[in-house]
NULO-392999 format. One line per 8 residues: number of its first residue (from 0); their letters; for each residue x negated, y negated, z of N, C-alpha, C, CB. Coordinates in Angstrom, 2 decimals, padded with zeros to 5 digits. Atoms other than C-alpha are relative to their C-alpha. Glycine has a CB too. Example, Ala and Ser with C-alpha at 12.3 -4.5 7.8 and 13.67 -1.06 7.14 Angstrom:
2
0	as	-000.89 001.19 000.00 -012.30 004.50 007.80 -000.90 -001.20 000.00 000.99 -000.03 001.25 ~ 000.82 001.19 -000.06 -013.67 001.06 007.14 000.77 -001.09 000.73 -000.41 -000.46 -001.42 $
//
This chain:
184
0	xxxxxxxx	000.15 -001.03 001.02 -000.44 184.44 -039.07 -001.48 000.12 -000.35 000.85 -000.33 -001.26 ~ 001.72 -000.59 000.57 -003.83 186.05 -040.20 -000.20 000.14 -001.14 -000.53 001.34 000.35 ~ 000.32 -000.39 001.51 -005.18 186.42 -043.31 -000.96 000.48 -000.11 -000.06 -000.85 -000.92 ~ 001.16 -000.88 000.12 -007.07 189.31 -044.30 -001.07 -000.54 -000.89 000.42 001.33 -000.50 ~ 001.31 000.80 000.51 -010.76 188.23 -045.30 -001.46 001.50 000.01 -000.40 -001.70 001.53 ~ 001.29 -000.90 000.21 -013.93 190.33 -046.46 -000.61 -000.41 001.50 -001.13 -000.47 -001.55 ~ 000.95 -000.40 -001.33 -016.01 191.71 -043.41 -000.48 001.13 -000.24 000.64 000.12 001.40 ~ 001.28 -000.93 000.26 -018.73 193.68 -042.96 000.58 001.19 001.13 -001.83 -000.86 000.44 $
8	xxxxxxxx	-000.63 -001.05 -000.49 -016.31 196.90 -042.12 -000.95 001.36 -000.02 001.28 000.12 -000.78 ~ 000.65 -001.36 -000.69 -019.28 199.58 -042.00 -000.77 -000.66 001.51 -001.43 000.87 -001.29 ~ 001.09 000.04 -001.31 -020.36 199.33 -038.35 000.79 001.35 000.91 000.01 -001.93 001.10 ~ 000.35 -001.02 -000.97 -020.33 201.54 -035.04 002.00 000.21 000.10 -001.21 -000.68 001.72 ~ -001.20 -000.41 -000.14 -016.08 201.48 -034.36 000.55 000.34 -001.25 000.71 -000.88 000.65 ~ -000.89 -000.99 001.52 -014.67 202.27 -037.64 -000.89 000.87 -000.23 000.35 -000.81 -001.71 ~ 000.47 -001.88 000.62 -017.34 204.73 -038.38 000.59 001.18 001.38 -002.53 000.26 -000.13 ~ -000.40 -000.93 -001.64 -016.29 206.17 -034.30 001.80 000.50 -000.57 000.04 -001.59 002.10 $
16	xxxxxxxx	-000.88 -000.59 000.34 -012.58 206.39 -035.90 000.38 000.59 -001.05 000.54 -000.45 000.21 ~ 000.15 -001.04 001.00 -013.60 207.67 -039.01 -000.36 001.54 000.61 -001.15 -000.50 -000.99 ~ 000.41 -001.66 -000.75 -015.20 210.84 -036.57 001.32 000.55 000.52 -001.21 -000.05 001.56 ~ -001.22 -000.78 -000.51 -012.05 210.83 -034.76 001.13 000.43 -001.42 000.87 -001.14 001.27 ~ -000.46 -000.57 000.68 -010.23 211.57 -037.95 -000.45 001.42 -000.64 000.16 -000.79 -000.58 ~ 000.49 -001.46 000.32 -012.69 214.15 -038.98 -000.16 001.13 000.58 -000.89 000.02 -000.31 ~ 000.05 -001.04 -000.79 -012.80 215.87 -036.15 001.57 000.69 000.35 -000.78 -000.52 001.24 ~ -001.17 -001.66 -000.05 -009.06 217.39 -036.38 000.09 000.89 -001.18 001.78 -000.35 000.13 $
24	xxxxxxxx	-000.10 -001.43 000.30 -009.87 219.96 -038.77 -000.34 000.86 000.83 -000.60 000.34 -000.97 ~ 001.05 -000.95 -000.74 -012.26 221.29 -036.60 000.83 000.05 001.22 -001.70 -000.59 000.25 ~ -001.34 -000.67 -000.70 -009.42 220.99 -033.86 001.03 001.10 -000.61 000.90 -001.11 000.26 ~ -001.19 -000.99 000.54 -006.80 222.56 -036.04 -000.76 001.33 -000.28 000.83 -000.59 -001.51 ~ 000.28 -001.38 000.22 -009.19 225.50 -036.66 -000.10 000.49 001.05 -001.01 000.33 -000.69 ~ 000.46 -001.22 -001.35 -010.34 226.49 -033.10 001.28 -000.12 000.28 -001.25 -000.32 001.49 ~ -000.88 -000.41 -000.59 -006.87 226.40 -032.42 000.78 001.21 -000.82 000.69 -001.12 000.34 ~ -000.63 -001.34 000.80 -005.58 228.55 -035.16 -001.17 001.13 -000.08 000.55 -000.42 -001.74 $
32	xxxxxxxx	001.03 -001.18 -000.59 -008.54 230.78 -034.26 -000.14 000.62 001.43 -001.28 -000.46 -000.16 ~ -000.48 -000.15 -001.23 -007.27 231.17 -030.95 -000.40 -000.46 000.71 000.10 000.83 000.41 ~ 000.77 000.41 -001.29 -009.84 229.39 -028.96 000.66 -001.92 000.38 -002.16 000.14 -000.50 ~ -000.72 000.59 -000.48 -007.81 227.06 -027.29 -001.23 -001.12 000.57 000.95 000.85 000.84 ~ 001.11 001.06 -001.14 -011.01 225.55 -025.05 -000.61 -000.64 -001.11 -001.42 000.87 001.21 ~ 000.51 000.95 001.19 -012.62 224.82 -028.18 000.66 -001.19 -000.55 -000.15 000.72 -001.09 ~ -001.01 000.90 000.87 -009.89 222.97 -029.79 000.54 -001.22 000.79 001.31 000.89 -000.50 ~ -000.26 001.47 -000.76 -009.42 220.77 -026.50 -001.03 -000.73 000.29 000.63 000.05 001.28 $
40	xxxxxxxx	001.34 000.65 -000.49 -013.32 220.01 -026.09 -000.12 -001.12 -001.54 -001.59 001.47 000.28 ~ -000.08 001.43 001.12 -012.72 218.28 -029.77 000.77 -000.80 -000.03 000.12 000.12 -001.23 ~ -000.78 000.53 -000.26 -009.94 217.02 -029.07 -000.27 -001.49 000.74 000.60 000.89 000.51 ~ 000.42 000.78 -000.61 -010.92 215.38 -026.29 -001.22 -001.22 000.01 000.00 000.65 000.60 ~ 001.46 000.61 000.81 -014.35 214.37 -028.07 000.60 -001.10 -000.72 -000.90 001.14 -001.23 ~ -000.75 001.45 000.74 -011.89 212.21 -030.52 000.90 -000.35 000.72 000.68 000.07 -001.41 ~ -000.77 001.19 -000.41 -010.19 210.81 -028.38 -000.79 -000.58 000.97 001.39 000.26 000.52 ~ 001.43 000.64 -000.25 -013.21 209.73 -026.43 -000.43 -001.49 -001.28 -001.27 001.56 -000.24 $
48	xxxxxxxx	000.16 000.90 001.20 -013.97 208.23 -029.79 001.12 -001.48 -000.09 000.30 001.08 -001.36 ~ -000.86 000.65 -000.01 -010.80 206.49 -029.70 -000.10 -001.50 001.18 000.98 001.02 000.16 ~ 000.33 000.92 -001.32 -011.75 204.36 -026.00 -001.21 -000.89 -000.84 -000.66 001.05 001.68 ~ 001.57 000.76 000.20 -015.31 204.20 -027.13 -000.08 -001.44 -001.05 -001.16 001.30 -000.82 ~ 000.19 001.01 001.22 -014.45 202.28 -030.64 000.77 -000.91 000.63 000.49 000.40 -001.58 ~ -001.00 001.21 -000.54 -012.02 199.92 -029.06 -000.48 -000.99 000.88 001.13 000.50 000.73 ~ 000.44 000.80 -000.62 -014.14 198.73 -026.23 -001.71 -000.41 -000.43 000.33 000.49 001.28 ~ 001.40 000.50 000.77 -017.91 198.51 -028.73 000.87 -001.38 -000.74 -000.86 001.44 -001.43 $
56	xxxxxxxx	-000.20 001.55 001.06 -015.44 196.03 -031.46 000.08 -001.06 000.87 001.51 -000.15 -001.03 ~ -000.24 001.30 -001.00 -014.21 193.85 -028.66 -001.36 -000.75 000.59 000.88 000.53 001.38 ~ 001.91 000.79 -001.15 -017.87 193.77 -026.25 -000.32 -000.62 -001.49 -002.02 001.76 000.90 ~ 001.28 000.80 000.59 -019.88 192.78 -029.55 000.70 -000.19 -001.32 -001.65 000.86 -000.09 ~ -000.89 001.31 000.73 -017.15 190.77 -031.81 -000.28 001.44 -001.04 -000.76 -002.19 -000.38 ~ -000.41 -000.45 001.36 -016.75 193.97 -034.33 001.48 000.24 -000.51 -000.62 001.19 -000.18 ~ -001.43 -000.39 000.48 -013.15 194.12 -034.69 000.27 -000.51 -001.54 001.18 -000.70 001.06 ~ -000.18 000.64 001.66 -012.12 193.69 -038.22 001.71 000.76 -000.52 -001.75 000.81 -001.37 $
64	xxxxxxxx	-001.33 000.14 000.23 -008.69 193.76 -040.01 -000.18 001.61 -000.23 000.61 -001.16 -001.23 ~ 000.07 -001.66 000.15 -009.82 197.69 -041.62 000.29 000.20 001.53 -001.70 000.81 -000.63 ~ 000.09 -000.72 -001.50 -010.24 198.66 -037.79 001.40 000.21 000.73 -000.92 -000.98 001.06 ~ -001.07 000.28 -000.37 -007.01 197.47 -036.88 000.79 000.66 -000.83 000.17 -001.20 000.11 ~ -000.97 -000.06 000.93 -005.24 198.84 -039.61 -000.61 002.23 000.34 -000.33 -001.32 -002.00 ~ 000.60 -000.88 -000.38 -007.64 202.06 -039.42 000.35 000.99 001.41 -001.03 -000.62 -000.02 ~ 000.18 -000.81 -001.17 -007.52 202.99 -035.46 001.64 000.44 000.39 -000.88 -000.94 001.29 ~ -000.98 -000.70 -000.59 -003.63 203.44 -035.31 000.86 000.98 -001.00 000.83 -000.99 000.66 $
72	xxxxxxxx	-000.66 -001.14 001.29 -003.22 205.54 -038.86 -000.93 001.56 000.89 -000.88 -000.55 -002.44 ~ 000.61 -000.73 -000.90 -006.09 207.64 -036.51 000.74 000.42 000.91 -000.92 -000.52 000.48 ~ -000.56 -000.30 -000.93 -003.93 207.85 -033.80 001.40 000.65 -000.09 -000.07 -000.97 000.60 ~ -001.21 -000.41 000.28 -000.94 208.65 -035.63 -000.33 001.55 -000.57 000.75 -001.06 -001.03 ~ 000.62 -001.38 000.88 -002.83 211.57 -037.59 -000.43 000.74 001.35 -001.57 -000.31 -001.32 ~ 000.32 -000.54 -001.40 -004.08 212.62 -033.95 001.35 000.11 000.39 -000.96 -000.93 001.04 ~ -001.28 -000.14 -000.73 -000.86 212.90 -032.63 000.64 001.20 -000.66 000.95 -001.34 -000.07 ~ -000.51 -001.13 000.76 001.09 214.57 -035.31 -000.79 001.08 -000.28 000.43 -000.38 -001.14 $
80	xxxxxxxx	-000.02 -001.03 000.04 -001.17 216.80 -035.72 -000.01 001.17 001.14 -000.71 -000.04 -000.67 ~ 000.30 -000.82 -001.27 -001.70 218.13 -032.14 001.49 000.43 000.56 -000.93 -000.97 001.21 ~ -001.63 -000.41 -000.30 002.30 217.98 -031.91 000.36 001.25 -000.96 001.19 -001.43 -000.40 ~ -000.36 -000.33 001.37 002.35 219.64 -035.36 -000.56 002.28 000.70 -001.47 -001.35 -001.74 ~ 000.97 -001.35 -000.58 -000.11 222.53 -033.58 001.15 001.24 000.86 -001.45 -000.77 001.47 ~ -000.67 -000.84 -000.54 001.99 223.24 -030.78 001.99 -000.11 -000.26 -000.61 -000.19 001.46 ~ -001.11 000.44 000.62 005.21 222.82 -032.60 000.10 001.95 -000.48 -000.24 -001.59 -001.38 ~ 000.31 -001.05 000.34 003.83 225.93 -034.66 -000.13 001.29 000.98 -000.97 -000.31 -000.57 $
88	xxxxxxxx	000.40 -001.30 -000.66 002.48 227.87 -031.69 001.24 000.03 001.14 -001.74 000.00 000.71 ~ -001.48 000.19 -000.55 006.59 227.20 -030.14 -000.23 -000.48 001.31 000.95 001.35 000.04 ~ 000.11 000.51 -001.65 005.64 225.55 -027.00 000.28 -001.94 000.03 -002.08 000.48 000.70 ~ -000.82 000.64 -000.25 007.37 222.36 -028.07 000.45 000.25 -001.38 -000.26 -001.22 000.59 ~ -001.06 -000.39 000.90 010.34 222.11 -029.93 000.20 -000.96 -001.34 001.31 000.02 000.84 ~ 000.06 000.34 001.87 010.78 221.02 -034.21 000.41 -001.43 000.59 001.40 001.01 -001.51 ~ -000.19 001.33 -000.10 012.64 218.23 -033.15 -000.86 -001.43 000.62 000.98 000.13 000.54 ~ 000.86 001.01 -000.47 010.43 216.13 -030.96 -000.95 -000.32 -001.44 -000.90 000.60 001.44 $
96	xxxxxxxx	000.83 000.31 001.28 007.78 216.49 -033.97 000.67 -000.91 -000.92 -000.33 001.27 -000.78 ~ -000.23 000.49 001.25 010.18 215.45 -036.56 000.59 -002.04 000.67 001.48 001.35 -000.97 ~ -000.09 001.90 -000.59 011.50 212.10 -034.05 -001.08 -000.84 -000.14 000.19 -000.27 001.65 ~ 002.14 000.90 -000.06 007.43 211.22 -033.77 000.34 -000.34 -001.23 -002.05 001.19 000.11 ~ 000.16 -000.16 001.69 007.41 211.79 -037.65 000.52 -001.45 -000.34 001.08 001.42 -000.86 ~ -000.71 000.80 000.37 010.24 209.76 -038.13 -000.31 -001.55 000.44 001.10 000.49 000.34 ~ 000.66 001.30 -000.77 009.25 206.65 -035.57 -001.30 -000.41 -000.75 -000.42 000.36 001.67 ~ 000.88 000.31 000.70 006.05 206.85 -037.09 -000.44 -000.80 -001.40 -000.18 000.80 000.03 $
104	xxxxxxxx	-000.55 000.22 001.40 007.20 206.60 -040.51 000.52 -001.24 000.09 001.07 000.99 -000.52 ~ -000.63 001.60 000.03 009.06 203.49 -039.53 -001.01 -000.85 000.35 001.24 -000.33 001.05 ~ 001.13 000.78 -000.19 006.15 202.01 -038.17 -000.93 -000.23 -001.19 -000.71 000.57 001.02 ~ 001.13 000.22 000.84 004.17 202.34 -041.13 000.57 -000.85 -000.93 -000.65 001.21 -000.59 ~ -000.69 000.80 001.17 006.95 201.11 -043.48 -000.06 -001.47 000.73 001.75 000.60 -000.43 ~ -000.01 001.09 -000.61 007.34 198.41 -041.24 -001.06 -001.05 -000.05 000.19 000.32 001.05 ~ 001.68 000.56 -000.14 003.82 197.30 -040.70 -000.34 -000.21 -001.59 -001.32 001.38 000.85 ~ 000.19 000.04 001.52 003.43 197.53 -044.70 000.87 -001.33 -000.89 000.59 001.58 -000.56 $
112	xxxxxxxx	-001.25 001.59 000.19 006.62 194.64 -044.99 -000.86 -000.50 000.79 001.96 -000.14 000.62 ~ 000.93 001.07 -000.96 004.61 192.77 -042.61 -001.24 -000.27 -000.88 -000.55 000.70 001.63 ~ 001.02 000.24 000.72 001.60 193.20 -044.49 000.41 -000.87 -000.86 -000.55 001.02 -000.51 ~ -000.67 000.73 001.07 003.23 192.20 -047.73 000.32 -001.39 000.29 001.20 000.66 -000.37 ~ -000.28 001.80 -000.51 004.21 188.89 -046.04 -001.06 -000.68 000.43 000.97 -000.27 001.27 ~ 001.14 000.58 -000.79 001.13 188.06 -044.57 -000.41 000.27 001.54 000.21 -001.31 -000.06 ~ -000.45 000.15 -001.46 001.95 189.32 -041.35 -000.85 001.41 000.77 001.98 000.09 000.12 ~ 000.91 -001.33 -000.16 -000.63 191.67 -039.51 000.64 000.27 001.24 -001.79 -000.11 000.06 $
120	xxxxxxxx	-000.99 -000.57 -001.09 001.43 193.84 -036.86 -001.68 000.66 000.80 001.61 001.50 -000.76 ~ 001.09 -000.52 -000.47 -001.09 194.14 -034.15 000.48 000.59 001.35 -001.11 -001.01 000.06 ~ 000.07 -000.79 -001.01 -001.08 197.09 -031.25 000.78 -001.04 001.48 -001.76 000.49 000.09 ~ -000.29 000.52 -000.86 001.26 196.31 -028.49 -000.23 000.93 001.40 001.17 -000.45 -000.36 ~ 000.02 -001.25 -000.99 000.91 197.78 -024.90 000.29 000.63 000.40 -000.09 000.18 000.58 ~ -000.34 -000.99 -000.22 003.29 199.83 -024.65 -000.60 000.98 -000.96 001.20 -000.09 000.09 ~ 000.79 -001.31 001.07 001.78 201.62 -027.82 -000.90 000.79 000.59 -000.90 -000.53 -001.25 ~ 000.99 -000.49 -000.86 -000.94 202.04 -025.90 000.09 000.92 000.98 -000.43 -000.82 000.52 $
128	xxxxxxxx	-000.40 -000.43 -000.89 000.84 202.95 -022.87 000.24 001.54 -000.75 001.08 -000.89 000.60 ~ -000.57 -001.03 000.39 002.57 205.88 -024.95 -001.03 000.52 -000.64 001.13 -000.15 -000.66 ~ 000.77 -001.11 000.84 -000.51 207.12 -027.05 -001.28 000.27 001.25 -000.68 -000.70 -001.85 ~ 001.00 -000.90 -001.46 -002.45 207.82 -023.15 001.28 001.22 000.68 -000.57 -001.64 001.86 ~ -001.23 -000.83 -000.37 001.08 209.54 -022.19 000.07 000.93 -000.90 001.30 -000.68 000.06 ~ 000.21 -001.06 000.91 000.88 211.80 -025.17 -001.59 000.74 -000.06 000.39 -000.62 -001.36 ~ 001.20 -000.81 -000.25 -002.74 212.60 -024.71 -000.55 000.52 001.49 -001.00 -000.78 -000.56 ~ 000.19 -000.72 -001.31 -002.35 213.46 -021.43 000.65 001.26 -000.11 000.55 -000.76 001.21 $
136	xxxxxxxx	-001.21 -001.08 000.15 000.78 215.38 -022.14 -000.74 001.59 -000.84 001.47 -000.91 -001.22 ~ 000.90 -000.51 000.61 -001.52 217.59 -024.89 -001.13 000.50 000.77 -000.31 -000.79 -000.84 ~ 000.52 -000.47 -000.88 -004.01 218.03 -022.61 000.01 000.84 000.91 -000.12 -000.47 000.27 ~ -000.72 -000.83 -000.78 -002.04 219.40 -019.94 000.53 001.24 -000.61 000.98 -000.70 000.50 ~ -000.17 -001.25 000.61 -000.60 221.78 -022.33 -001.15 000.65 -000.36 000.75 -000.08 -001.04 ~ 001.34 -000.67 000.41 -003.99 222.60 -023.54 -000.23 001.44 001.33 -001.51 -001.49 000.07 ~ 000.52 -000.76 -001.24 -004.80 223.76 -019.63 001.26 000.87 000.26 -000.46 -001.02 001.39 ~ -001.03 -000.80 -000.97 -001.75 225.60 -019.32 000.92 -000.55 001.16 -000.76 000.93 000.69 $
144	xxxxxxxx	-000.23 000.64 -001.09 -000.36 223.01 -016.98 001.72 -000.38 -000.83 -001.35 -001.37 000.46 ~ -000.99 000.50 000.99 003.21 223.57 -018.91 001.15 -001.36 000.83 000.95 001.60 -000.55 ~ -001.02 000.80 -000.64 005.80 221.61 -016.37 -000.35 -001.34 000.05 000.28 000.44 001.30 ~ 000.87 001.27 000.14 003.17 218.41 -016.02 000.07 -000.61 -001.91 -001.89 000.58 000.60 ~ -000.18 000.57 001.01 002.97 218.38 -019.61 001.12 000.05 -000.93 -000.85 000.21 -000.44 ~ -000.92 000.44 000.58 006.51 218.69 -020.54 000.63 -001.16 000.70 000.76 000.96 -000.24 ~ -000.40 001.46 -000.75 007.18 215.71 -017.85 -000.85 -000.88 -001.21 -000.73 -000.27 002.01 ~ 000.87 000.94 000.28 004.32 214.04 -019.67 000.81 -000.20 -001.73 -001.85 000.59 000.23 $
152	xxxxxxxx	-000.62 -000.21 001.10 005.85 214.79 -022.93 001.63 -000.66 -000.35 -000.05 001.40 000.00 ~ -001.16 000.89 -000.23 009.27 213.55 -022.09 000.06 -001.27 000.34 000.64 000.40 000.78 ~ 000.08 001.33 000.13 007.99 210.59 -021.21 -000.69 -000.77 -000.61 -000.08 -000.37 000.75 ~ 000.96 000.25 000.91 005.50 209.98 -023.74 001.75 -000.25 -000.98 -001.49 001.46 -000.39 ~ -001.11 000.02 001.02 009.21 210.60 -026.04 000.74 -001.39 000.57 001.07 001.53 000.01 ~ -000.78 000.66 -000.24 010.98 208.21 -024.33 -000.62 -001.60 000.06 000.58 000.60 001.08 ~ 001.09 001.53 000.04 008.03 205.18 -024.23 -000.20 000.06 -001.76 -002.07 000.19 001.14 ~ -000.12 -000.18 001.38 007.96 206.28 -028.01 000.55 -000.74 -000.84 000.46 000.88 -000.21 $
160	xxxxxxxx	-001.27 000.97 000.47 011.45 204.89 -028.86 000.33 -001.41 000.27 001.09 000.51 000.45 ~ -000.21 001.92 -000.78 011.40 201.66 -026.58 -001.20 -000.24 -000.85 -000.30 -000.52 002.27 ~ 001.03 000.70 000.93 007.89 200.97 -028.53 000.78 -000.17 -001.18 -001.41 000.84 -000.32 ~ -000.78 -000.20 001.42 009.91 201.73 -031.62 000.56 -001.44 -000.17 001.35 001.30 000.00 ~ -000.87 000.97 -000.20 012.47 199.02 -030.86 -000.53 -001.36 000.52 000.91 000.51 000.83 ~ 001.06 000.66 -000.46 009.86 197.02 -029.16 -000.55 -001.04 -001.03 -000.99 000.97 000.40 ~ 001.10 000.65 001.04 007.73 196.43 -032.25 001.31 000.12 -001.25 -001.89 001.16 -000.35 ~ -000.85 000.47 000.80 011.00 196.19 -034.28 000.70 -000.90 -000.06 000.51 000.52 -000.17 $
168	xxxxxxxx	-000.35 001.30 -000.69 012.31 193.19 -032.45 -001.42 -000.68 -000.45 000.36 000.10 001.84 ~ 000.76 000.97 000.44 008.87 191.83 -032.74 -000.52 -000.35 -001.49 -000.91 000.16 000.69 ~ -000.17 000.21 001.66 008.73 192.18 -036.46 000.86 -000.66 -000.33 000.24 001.04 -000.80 ~ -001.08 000.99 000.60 011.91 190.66 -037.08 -000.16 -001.52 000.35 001.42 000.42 000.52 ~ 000.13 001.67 -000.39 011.28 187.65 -035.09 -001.58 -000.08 -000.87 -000.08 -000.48 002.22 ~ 001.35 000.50 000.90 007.39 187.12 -037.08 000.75 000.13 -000.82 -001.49 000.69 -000.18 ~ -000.28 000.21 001.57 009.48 187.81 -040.55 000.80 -001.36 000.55 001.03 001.44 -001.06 ~ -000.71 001.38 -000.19 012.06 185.36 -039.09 -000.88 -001.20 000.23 000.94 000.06 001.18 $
176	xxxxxxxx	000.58 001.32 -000.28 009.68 182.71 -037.92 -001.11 -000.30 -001.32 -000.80 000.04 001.64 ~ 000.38 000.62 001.26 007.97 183.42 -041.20 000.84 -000.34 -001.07 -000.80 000.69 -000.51 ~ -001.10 000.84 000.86 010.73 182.67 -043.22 000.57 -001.48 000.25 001.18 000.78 000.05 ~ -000.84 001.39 -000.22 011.88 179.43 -041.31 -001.40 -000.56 -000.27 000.95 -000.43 001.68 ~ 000.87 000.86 000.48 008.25 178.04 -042.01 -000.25 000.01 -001.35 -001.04 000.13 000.58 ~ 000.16 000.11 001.14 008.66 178.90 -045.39 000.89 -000.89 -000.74 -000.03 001.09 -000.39 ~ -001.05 000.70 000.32 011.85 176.87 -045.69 -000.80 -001.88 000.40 001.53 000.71 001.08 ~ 000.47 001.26 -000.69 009.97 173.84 -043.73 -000.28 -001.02 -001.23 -001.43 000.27 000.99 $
//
C-alpha cells in the first residue's frame, strides 16, 4: 500500500496533462466549427501530450501520486469528450457514450473507495491497451476511415468492459487483503 506524501507536483508531466486537458476546448470548437482537420491536429497534439508526460515522469523519477491520479481523469475527459463530439454529430450511437460514461463512473467511484482506504488504484495494461484502441478508433473517424474505426471502436468497447471487471477483481482483492491485515 502507498501513502500519499507532499511532492514537488509542478514539473514538466503534470503541467503536459494539464495542456492535454486544455486543449479540448479548442478541439470541441474546431469541430463544432466544422473544421474537422483542425480539431484532429489538437487532438492529436494532446494526446501526444499524453505519451510525452508518461515517458519524461518515469526517464527522470517525476511521477508523483497528483500525476497518477491526474493523467487518467485526462484521459477520461479526452475520451468522453471526443465520444461526446461524435455522438452529437450521429456517427456513433447514445449508447456506447452512455456505457463509457457509466464504466467510467465506476472507475472513479471505485478508485475513490480505494483511496479512502489507503489504497492507490494504479493504471493497468489493459487500460492502456483500450485508451490506444479508442484513440485510434477517433482518429480513423476523424479521416473518414468509417469501417476501420467502427472495428476499432468495437473493440476499444469490448477491452472497455474486461478492463472494467479487470480492475474490479483487482480492487476487491487489495480491499480484501486490506481488510485481512487489518484484522492481523
Amino acid at each position: 500500500m502507498e501513502h500519499l506524501k507532499q511532492e514537488k507536483i509542478l514539473n514538466i508531466p503534470n503541467l503536459l496533462t494539464v495542456l492535454r486537458i486544455a486543449l479540448l476546448p479548442v478541439v470541441v470548437w474546431r469541430f463544432t466549427v466544422g473544421d474537422r482537420m483542425g480539431a484532429l491536429v489538437f487532438y492529436v497534439l494532446a494526446m501526444l501530450t499524453d505519451a510525452v508526460d508518461g515517458i519524461i515522469a518515469r526517464r527522470f523519477g517525476q511521477v508523483t501520486s497528483l500525476g497518477k491520479l491526474l493523467d487518467p481523469l485526462a484521459d477520461k475527459l479526452s475520451l468522453l469528450t471526443l465520444l461526446g463530439l461524435f455522438v452529437s454529430d450521429g456517427q456513433i450511437p447514445l449508447w456506447v457514450l452512455a456505457l463509457i460514461l457509466i464504466k467510467e463512473a465506476a472507475l472513479v467511484v471505485g478508485g475513490g473507495v480505494a483511496l479512502k482506504k489507503g489504497i492507490i488504484v494504479y493504471a493497468l495494461p489493459i487500460g492502456k491497451v483500450t485508451t490506444v484502441s479508442f484513440v485510434l478508433s477517433i482518429v480513423a473517424r476523424f479521416l473518414n476511415q468509417t469501417v476501420l474505426a467502427d472495428v476499432l471502436l468495437w473493440i476499444s468497447v469490448v477491452l472497455s468492459m474486461v478492463a472494467l471487471v479487470w480492475y474490479g477483481v483487482d480492487l476487491m482483492k487489495k480491499l480484501g487483503m486490506k481488510k485481512a491485515d487489518s484484522t492481523k
